[in-house]
N, C-alpha and C positions, 0 to 999 in steps of 0.2 A: 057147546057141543060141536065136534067137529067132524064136520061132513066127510066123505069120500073125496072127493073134488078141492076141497081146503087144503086134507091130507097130501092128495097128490100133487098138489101146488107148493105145498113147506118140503116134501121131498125133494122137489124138480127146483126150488132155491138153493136147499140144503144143497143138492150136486153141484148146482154153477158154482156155489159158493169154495164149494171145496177144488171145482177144477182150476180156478182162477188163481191159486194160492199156491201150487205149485212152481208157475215162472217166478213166483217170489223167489221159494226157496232154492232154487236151481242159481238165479244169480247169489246169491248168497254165497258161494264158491268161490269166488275170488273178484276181481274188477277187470272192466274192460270196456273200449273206447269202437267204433271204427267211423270209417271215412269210406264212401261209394265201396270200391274190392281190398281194401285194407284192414285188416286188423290188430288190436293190439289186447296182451291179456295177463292179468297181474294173477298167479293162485293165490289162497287167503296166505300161507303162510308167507306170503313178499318175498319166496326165495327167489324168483327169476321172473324176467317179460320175455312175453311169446307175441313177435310182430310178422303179419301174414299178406301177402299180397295174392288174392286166391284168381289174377287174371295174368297172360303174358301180351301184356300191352305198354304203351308208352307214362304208362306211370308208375311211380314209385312211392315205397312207402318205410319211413322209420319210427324208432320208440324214441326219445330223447328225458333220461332220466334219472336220477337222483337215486340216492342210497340214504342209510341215517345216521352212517358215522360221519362225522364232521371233521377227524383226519384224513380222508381218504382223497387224497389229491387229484384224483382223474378225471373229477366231475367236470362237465356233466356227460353223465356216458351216452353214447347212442347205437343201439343197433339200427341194422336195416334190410328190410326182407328182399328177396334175389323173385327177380320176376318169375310170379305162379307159384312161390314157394314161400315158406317161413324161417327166420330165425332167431333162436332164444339167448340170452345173456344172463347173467349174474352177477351177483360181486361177491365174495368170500367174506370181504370183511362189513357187511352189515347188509339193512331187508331194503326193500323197495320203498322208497316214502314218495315219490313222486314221479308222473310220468306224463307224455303226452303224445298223443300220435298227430304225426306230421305226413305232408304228402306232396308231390312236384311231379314235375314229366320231365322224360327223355328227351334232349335236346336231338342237333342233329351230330354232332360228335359225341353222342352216346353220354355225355355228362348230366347231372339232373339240374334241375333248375328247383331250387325248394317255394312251393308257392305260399303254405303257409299251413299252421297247424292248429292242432282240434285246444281249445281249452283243457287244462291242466286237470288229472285226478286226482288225486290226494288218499292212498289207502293208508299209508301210514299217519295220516291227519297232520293237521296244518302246527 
């Protein structure tokens, strides 16, 4: 038999349990990486990456990334986000299979120095 206080205990699980299941599905949206004010962000359909540097300071940050046609001679592409701002890229001729975000500082002639980047995503699988 189930008491009052039982009752309101399987309720007050039931709740967390459902609150907690939400940031699941929310990433479920597409992939994404970041670094300290950097960001990088694949949607599920792998048409494009969106890389963000959400500071205007002495670093920097890009996507460096792969397509899945394996004619497409440009590889590997990279974008790279403009201090405090984002920018996004694609390829016409096929989706996102691989990306990774990478990040460096501003030297002192304004050039970057790339320090090193985040391990490899894989949306479009290995």
């Amino acid at each position: 038999m189930m008491t009052r206080a039982s009752g309101a205990i399987a309720l007050l699980v039931t709740g967390l349990a459902l609150g907690t299941a939400a940031p699941v599905s929310a990433q479920a949206s597409g992939w994404g990486d970041n670094y300290a004010d950097g960001s990088v962000t694949v949607p599920t359909d792998r048409s494009s990456i969106r890389v963000c540097d959400s500071k205007s300071d002495n670093r920097s940050y890009k996507a460096v990334w792969h397509n899945d046609n394996p004619v497409d001679a440009r590889k590997p592409f990279e974008v790279r986000a403009p201090q405090g701002g984002c920018a996004t890229d694609s390829s016409v001729w096929g989706s996102i299979k691989v990306f990774k975000l990478c990040y460096g500082h501003l030297g002192a002639n304004k050039q970057v120095t790339w320090d090193g980047c985040k391990a490899a995503v894989w949306p479009g699988g290995h």
